[in-house]
C-alpha positions in Angstrom: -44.7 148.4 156.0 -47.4 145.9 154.3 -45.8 143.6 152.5 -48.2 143.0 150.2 -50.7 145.1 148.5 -54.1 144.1 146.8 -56.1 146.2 144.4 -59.4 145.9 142.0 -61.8 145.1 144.7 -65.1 146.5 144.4 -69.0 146.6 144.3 -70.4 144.7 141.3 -74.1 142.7 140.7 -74.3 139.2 141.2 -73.4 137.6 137.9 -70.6 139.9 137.4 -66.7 139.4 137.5 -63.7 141.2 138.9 -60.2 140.6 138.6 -58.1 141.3 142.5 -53.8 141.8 142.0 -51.6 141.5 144.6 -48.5 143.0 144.3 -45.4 143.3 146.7 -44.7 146.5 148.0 -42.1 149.3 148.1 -38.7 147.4 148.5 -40.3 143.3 148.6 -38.6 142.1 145.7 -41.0 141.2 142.9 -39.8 137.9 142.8 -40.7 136.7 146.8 -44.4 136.7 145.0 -43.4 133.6 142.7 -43.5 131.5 145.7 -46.8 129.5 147.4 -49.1 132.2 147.1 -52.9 132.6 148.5 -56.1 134.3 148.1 -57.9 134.3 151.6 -61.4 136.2 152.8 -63.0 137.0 154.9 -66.5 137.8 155.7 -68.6 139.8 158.3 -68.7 137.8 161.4 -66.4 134.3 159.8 -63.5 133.2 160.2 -60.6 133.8 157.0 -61.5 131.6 154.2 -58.5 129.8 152.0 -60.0 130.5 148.7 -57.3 129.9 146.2 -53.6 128.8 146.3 -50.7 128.6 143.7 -47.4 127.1 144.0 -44.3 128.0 142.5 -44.7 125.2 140.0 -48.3 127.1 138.4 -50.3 124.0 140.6 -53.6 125.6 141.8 -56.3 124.9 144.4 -59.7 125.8 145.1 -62.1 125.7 148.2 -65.1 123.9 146.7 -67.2 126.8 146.8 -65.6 128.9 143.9 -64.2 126.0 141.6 -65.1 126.6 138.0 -65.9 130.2 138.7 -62.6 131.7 140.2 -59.2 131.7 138.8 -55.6 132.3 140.7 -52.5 133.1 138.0 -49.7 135.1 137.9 -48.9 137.5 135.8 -44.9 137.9 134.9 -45.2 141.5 133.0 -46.8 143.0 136.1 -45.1 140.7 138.3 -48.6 140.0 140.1 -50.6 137.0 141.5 -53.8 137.5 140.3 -57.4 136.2 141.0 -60.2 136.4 138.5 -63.4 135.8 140.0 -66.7 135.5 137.4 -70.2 134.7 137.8 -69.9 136.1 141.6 -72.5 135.2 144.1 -74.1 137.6 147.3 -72.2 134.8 149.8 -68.6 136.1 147.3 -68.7 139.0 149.6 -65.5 139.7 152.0 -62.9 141.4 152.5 -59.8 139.5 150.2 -56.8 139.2 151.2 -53.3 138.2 150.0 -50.8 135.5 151.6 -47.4 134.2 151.0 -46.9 131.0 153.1 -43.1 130.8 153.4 -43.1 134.6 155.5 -46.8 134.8 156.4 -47.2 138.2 154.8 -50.4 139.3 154.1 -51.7 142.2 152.6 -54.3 145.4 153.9 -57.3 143.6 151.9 -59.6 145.0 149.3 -63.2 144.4 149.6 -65.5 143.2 147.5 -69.3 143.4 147.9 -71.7 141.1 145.5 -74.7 143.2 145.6 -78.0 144.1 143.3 
């Protein structure tokens, strides 16, 4: 079983936004997700990027490359960590994936592909 599950990948024109959840899955308890969580990607023929962390106390971090344009949160109702990406770029493109640090889970991926 994958511990955790991302969703709202997608194909969308540079300029545009999406908005990737992570959620745990089947019997993870919600809350494991309120821990140090990460957005990673990875791209055709790289290594897995650390794109965006956030601790248990809300504290974010950002690689240099998306500050100002992405945006990691959670969301309580859904019980989600969420990352908001806008004005993407053709180099935004990988597969995304979700980490918690404490157990090293990660997720399947979702892909997303900046293209016109």
């Amino acid at each position: 079983q994958v511990p955790l599950v991302e969703s709202g990948g997608g194909l969308v024109q540079p300029g545009g936004s999406l908005r990737l959840s992570c959620a745990a899955s089947g019997t993870i308890l919600s809350r494991n997700l309120m821990d140090f969580m990460g957005w990673y990607r990875q791209a055709p023929g790289k290594q897995r990027e650390l794109v965006a962390t956030i601790r248990s106390s809300g504290t974010t971090s950002y690689v240099d490359s998306v500050k100002g344009r992405f945006t990691i949160s959670r969301d309580n109702a859904k019980n989600t960590v969420d990352l908001q990406m806008n004005s993407l770029k053709l180099e935004d493109t990988a597969v995304y994936y979700c980490h918690r640090e404490a157990s090293n889970w990660w997720g399947q991926g979702t892909q997303v592909t900046v293209s016109s």
